[in-house]
N, C-alpha and C positions, 0 to 999 in steps of 0.2 A: 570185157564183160559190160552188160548194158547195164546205167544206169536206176535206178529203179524210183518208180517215183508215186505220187496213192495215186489208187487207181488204176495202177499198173504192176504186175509179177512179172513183166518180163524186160518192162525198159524200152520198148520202142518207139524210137524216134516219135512217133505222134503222137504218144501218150508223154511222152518228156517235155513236146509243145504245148501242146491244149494243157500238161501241169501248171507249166511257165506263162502262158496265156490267161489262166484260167485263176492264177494270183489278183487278190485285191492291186487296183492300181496300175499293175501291168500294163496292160492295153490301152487304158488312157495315158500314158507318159507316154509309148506308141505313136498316139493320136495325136498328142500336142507336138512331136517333132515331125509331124508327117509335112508340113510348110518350111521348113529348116528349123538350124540350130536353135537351141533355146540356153538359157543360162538357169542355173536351180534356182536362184529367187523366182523368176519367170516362171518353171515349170510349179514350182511350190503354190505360187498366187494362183497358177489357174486350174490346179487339182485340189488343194484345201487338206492335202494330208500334211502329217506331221514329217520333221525334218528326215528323220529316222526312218520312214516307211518310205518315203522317197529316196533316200540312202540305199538302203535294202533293195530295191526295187531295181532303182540304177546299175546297181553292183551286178544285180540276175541278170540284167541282158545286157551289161557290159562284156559277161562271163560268157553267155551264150552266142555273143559276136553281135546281135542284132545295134547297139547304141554302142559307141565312143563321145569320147571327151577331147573333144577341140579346145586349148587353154585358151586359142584367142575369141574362139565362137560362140562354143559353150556344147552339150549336148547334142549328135545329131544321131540319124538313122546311117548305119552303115550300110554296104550294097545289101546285104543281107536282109536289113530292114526294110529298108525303101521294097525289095522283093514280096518280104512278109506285106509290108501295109498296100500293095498293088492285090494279093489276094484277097486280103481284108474287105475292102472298100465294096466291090461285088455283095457280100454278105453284109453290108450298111445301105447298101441298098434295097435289098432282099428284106430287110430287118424295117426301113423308112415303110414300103410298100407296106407286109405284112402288115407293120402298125395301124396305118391308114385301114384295112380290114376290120382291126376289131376293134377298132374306137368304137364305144358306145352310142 
């Protein structure tokens, strides 16, 4: 049975992503290990959330395969990840452009 998640009555796979994506924080902890491993003081200093929502956060896409926990390294992007953030990056740039458009 599919997962179900808001947004979604039937659970599929891109609505369980864009759910998962679509979390406060998500995608910036993403973003910080798109250069390698990170260690959670690190990740914590350069996103400013609380210990707890970086917890939470970690645990999602440890769950979902995208991040593991290196105990010597600290945090990185699994293949999974590194996959996800190669799609990513297209749409920051799309995102960089568009802005240049509607600046004032």
């Amino acid at each position: 049975m599919a997962k179900r998640v808001r947004g979604s009555r039937t659970g599929r796979p891109v609505m369980v992503l864009l759910d998962l994506l679509g979390r406060r924080w998500t995608l910036r902890l993403v973003w910080e290990l798109r250069e390698g491993p990170r260690r959670f003081r690190a990740l914590q200093d350069a996103i400013g959330a609380s210990p707890t929502m970086i917890n939470t956060r970690l645990a999602e896409l440890r769950e979902a395969r995208l991040v593991e926990l290196d105990e010597a390294a600290g945090y990185q992007l699994t293949a999974l990840g590194e996959e996800l953030l190669r799609l990513v990056l297209p749409l920051h740039a799309w995102a960089e452009k568009w802005a240049r458009t509607t600046a004032g």
